[in-house]
N, C-alpha and C positions, 0 to 999 in steps of 0.2 A: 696177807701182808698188804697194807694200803699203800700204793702210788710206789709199783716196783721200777717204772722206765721215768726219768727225768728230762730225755733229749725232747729238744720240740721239736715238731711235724713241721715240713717247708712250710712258710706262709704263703697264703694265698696271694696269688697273682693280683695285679689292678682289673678293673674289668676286663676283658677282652671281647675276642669275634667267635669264642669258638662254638657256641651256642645262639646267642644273641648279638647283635654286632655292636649294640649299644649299651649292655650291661654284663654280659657274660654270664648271665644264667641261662639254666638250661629248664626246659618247662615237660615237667611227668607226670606220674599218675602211681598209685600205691594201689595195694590190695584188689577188690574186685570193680575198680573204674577201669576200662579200657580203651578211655582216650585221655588226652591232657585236654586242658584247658580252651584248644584250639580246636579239642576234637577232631587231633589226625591218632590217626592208629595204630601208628610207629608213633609211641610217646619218648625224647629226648634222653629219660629215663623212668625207669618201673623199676617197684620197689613192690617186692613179694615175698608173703609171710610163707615161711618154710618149717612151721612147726610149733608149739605151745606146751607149757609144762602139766596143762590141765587132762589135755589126752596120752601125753608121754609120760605121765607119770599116776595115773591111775589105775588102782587095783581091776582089773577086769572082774572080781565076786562082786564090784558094784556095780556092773551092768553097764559101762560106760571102757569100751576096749581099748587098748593104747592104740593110738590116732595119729592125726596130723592136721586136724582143723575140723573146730566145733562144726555139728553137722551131716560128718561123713567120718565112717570110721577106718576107710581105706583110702578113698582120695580128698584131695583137695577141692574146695568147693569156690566161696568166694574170695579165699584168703590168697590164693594162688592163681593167676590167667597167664596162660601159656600164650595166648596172643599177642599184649602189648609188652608182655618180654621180650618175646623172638621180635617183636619189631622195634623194642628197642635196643638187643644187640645188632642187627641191623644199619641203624642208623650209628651207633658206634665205629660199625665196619667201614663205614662213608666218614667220618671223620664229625659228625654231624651230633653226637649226642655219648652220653656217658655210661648207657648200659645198664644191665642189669644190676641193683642192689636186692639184699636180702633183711628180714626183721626174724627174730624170732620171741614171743611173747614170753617174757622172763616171768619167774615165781619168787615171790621174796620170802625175807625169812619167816613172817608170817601170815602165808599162805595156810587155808589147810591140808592143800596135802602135802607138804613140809611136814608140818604141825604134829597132823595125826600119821605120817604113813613113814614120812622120812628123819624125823628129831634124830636118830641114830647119826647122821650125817653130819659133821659140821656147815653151818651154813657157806661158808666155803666150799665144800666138796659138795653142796646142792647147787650152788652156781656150776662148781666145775661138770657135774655131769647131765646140767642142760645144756651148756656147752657142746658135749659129748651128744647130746643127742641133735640139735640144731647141726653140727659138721655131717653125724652120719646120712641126717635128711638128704644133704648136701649130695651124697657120694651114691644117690641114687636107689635107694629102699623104698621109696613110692614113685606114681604117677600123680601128676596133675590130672584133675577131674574132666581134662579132655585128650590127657594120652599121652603128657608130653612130660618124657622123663628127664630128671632134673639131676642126671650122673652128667648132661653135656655142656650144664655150667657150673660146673664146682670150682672153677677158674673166677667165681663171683670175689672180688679184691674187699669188701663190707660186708659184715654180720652186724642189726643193729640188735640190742638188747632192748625191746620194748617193754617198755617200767609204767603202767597203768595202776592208778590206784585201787582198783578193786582186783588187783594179782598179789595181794598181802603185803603190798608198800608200807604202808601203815606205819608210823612211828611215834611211840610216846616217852620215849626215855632212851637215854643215853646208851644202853644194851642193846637197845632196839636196830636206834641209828647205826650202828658199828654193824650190826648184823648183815643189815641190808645191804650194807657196802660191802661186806665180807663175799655176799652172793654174788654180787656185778664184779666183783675182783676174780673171782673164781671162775665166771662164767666169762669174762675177756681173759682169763690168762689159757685157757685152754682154747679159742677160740684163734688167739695170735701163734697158739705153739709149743709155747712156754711150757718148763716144767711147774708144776704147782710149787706154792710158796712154802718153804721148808719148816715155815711159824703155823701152819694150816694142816697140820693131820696131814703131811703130804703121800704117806701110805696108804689113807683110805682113801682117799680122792685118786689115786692111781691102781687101787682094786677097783674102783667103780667103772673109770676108765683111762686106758693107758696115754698116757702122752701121743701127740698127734704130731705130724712132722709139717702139713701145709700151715702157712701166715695169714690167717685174714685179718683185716684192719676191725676192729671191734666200734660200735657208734652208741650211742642211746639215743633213740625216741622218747617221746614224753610230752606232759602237759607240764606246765609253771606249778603248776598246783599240786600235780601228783608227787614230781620229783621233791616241791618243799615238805610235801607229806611225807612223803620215804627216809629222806636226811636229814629235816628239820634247815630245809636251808633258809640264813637268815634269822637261826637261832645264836645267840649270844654263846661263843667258844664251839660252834659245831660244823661250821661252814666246812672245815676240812675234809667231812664224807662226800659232800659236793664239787670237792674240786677234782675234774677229768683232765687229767694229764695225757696230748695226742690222742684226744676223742673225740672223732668229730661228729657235732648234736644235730638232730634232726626235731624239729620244736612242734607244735601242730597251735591251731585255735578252734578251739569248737564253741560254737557258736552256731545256733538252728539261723538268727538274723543275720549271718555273715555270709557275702559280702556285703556290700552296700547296696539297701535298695533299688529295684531294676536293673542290677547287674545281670548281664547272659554270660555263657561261656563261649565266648569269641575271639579274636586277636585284641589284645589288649591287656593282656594277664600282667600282675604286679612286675616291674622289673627290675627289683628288686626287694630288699628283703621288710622294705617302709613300706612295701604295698600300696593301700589306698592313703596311705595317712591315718594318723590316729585315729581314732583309736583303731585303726583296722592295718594292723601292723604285726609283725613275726614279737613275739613273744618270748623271748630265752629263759633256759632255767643253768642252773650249775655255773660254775668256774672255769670254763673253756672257751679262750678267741676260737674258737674252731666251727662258726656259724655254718654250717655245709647245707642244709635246706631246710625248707617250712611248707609243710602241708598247709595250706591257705583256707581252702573251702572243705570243711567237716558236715556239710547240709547234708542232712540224712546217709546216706552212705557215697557220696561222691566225694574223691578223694584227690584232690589238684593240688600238686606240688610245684615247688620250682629251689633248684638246688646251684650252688655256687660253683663256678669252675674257673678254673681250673686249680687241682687237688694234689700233693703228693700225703700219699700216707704214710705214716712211720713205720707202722710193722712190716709191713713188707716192701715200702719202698714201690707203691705202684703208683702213678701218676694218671688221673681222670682228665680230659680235658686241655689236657697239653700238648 
């Protein structure tokens, strides 16, 4: 069922101090960077991948066991750094930065292994049980690839759904589009709480797996391009699979020339979300005021973020930054 909660999410505050004193962002670092842009080591906040539907949901006869981050079939490799997490829950504890966020690599409806392994599912109930498999990550079934078990933050207030083009985004028809939304409906509705949508096979999608009683705030990640590829956003009569109702986006630029020429990573980092100025600016995709951050530098694998605060979220009513 598309777009079940109508209330909007508090709006964001005016700038404030509680990051920055002159913009109110806070400056982080994602996956396996483990500094921000300032290169301190307690990043403001980190954001770490807890899971993918490419190891969670393949046949082990193909030689590839169910997982948790391409790589390693037991721990977390560069997807996950237990170091500038705990230094950014840390600085949370100080009043100083916004903590731990999570991603988990979503599968669309036309993934293969959707495709070949799962079509028995609706694509609904294949959102709902990555969903299911991203919380259980959560509740502490692995270690991080240096020990550090992740049962003692499942208190994480954000699950984002990362929507990559080459994870079976893909959209070429109106079936299509519907689908893919039907997956990210499924896979936020189990992720907030929610019982599954009662128009959605809601029996099999609760054989696969049972209703969950924690709230997390559900996000999308994404490129401008991947997300128009997945919903057709900006197609004439289609916009509506695009629009995120209290979700709050996390945008990226990739760009191997990005930043600007003789740019270092030093104090000076974008302060907000115009960055250097055009073209070298936060890029939105979808139908949501809800701008929460933008990975800025995509160079090779260094990953600098800077996210907006202060935040209340809607599903559970927790506030970042405040």
């Amino acid at each position: 069922m598309l777009f079940q909660v109508s209330d909007p999410m508090t709006a964001f505050a005016s700038s404030g101090s509680y990051c920055n004193s002159s913009t109110g962002f806070c400056s982080g670092s994602d996956g396996q960077t483990l500094v921000n842009v300032q290169q301190n080591t307690q990043p403001q906040i980190y954001i770490g991948e807890i899971g993918n539907y490419i190891h969670d949901f393949t046949n082990p006869k193909e030689g590839i066991s169910p997982g948790v981050c391409p790589g390693n079939t037991q721990y977390y490799e560069a997807c996950f750094q237990a170091a500038p997490m705990a230094g950014a829950m840390v600085r949370k504890a100080e009043h100083q930065g916004l903590g731990f966020a999570a991603y988990y690599l979503l599968g669309g409806a036309q993934s293969t292994w959707y495709q070949q392994e799962y079509s028995g599912w609706s694509p609904y109930c294949w959102g709902w049980a990555q969903g299911g498999r991203a919380v259980s990550h959560l509740g502490g079934n692995f270690k991080s690839v240096d020990g550090y078990n992740l049962s003692i933050v499942t208190n994480t207030p954000i699950i984002f759904a990362d929507i990559e083009g080459n994870s079976g985004w893909v959209s070429t028809t109106t079936t299509q589009e519907q689908n893919n939304r039907y997956v990210f409906d499924g896979f936020s509705d189990y992720i907030a709480g929610r019982s599954p949508a009662s128009n959605q096979n809601a029996a099999q999608c609760l054989g696969i797996y049972p209703k969950q009683s924690v709230k997390y705030q559900y996000g999308i990640y994404s490129l401008p391009n991947a997300n128009a590829a997945a919903f057709q956003e900006g197609k004439s009569g289609t916009n509506t699979y695009s629009t995120y109702l209290n979700t709050p986006l996390w945008t990226t630029v990739f760009d191997d020339d990005y930043p600007l020429p003789g740019y270092t990573a030093k104090p000076g980092y974008p302060g907000d979300f115009s960055g250097f100025g055009y073209p070298y600016e936060a890029a939105w995709f979808g139908d949501s005021n809800y701008h929460f951050g933008w990975q800025f530098w995509s160079h090779g694998m260094t990953d600098y973020d800077i996210f907006s605060a202060p935040i209340t979220f809607y599903v559970n009513g927790i506030t970042l930054g405040g």
